[in-house]
C-alpha positions in Angstrom: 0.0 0.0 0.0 1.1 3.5 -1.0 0.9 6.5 1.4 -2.1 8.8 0.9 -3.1 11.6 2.5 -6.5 12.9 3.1 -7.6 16.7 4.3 -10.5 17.7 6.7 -12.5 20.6 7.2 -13.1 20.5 11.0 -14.8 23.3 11.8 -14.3 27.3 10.5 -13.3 30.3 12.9 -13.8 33.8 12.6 -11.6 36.7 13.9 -10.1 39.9 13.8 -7.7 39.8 10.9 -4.5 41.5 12.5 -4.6 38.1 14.2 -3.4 36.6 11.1 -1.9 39.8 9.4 -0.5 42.5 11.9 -1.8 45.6 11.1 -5.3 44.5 9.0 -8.5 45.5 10.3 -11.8 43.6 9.7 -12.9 39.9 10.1 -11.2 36.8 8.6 -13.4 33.5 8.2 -10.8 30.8 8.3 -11.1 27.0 8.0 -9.7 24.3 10.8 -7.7 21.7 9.0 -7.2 18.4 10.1 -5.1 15.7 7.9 -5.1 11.8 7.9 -2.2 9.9 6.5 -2.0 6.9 5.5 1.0 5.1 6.2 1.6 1.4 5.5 2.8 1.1 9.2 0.3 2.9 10.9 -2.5 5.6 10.3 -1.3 9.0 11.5 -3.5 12.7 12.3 -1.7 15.4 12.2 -3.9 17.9 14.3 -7.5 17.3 15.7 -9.0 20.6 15.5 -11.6 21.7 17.9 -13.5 19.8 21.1 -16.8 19.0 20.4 -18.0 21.1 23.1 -16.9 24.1 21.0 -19.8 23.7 19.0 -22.8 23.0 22.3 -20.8 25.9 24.7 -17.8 27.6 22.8 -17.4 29.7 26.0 -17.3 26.6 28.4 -15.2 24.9 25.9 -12.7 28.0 24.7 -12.7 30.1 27.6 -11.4 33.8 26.7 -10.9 32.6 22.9 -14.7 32.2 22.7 -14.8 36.3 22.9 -12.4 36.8 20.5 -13.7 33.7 17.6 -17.0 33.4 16.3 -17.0 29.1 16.1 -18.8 27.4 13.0 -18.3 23.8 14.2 -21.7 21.9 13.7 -22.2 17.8 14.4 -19.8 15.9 11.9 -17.6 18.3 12.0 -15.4 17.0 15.0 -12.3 14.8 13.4 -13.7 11.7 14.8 -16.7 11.7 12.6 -14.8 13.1 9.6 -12.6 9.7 9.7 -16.0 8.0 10.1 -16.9 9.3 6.5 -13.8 7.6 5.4 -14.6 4.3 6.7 -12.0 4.9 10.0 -12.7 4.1 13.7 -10.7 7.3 15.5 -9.9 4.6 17.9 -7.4 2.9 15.7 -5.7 5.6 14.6 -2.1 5.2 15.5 -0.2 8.3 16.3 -1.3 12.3 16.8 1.1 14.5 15.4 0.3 18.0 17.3 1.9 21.0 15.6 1.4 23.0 18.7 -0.8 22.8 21.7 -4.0 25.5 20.6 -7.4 25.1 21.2 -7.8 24.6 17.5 -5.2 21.9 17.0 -4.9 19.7 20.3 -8.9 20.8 20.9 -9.6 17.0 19.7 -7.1 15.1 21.5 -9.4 13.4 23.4 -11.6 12.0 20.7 -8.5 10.5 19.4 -8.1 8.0 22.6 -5.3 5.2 21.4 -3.1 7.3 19.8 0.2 8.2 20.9 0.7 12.1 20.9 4.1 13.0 18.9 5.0 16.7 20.2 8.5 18.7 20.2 9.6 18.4 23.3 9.8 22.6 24.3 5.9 22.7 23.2 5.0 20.0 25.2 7.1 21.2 28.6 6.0 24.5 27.9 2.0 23.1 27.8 3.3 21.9 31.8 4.5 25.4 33.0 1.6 28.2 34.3 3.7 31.0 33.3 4.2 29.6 29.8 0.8 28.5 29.4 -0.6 32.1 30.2 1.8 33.3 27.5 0.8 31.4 24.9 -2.8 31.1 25.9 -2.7 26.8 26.2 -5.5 25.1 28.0 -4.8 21.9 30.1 -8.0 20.4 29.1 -7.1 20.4 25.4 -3.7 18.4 26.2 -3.7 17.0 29.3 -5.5 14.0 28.6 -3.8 10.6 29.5 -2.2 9.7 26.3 0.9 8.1 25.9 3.3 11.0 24.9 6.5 11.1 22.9 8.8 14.3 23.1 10.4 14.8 20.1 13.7 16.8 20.1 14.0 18.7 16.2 13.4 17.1 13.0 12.0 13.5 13.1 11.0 10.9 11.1 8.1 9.0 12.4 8.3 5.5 10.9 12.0 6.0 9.6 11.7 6.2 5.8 11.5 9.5 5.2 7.9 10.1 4.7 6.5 11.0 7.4 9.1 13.8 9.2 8.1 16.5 11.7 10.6 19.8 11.2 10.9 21.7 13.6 9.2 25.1 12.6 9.4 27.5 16.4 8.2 30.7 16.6 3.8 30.9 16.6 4.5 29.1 19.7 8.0 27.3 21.8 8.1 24.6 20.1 5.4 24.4 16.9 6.4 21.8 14.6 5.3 21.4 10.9 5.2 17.9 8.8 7.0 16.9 5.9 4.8 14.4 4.3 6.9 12.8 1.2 4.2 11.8 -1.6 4.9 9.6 -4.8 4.2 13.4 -6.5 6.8 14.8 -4.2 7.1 16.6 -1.0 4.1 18.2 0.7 5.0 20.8 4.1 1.8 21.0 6.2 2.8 24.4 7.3 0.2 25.0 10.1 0.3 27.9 12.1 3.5 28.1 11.3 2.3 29.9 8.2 -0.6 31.0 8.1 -1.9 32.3 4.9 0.0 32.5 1.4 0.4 36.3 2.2 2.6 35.2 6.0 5.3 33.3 3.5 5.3 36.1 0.1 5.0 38.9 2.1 6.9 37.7 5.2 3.8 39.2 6.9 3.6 38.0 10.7 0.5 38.1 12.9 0.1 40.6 15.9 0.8 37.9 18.1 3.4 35.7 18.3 5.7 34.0 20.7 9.1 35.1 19.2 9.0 36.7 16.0 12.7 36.4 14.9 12.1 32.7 15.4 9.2 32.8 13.3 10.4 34.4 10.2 13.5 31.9 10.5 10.8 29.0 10.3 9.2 31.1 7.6 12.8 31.6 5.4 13.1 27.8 6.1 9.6 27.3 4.3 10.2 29.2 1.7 13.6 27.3 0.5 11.4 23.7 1.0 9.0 25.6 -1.7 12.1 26.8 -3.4 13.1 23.3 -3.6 10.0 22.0 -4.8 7.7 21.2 -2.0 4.4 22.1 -2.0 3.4 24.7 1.1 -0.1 23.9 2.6 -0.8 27.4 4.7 -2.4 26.9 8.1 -5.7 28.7 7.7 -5.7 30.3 4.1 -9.5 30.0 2.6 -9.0 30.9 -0.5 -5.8 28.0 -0.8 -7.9 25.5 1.6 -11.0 26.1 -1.7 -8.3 24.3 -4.3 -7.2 21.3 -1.5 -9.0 18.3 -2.3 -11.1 17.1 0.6 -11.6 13.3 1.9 -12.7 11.0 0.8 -10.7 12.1 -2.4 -6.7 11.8 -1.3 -4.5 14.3 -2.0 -2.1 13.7 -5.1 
């Protein structure tokens, strides 16, 4: 079996746009990607978007973030039920690659209950200190959820053939991570936040928050020489890029 990889729509948010692009004024509607791949060892999710709750009690589920995001998150939205439409128990899934610990993209952990959690080591120890988790606005209940976890330490490659390889891409957050995932077509980089819209890598256009910017724009120089070099750059939260990605059940070629 070839690897494949599969994107999900889980969920949209809206927000003010200097949140993306420093500076902007105005909303910004973007979507909450989740991706499945396929490996021949194992079935891997990198990211599992929001908690359920976020769709019955945003402000129960999201805390302060509920005041800032409007949630559009409706039932079969949550990642669990978009693996169902592919024929996939969320229980046998093997590994959850988080890029970082946000509401948005460790918000599904716990619907994900088998899987070991693959996390850069500096994200994860700062999701365990209360000064670092106030900085970066983490919540416990989105990470803190019995799995099995393994602290990862820079670039790594999951099953050890190249496919599958998280690089290291600090900055949005201590330690966010991004994944190469190597298709028969070539390379894919599933950016995440740290990239967020096509604009954040031409433009070198940060967001008005950010953990350490310099940090940042050295992920986002490292990004742009993958591209350089042929991969294709799939931007955290860019609508009008997410409208040309090829959703499951179709795999991504």
């Amino acid at each position: 079996m070839s690897l494949r990889l599969y994107a999900m729509t889980c969920g949209w948010l809206t927000g003010p746009k200097e949140g993306f692009l420093a500076g902007e004024r105005g909303p910004l509607r973007v979507p909450v990607p989740c991706y499945l791949i396929a490996h021949p060892k194992g079935k891997v999710l990198f990211d599992s978007g929001l908690h359920p709750d976020a769709h019955y009690d945003p402000v129960a589920r999201l805390g302060a973030a509920a005041s800032i995001f409007q949630v559009e998150f409706h039932d079969r939205e949550d990642v669990a039920s978009r693996l169902a439409a592919l024929q996939i128990d969320v229980t046998t899934v093997n590994y959850l690659i988080n890029s970082h610990l946000h509401f948005d993209h460790a918000g599904g952990n716990a619907i994900v209950p088998n899987a070991q959690i693959i996390i850069q080591r500096r994200e994860w120890d700062a999701g365990q200190d209360l000064e670092m988790i106030k900085k970066n606005f983490y919540d416990p209940k989105d990470y803190d959820t019995g799995h099995d976890v393994r602290p990862v330490e820079g670039e790594y490659d999951l099953f050890g053939d190249g496919r599958v390889v998280c690089l290291p891409t600090y900055g949005h957050t201590p330690g966010h991570q991004s994944l190469r995932v190597r298709l028969d077509s070539g390379d894919v980089i599933l950016a995440s936040d740290a990239c967020y819209l096509r604009r954040t890598l031409e433009a070198l256009h940060l967001p008005s928050v950010v953990y350490d910017k310099a940090t940042m724009l050295a992920s986002l120089y490292r990004l742009r020489q993958l591209r350089d070099d042929g991969a294709r750059i799939f931007f955290g939260h860019d609508p009008a890029f997410w409208a040309t990605v090829p959703q499951a059940p179709h795999a991504i070629v």
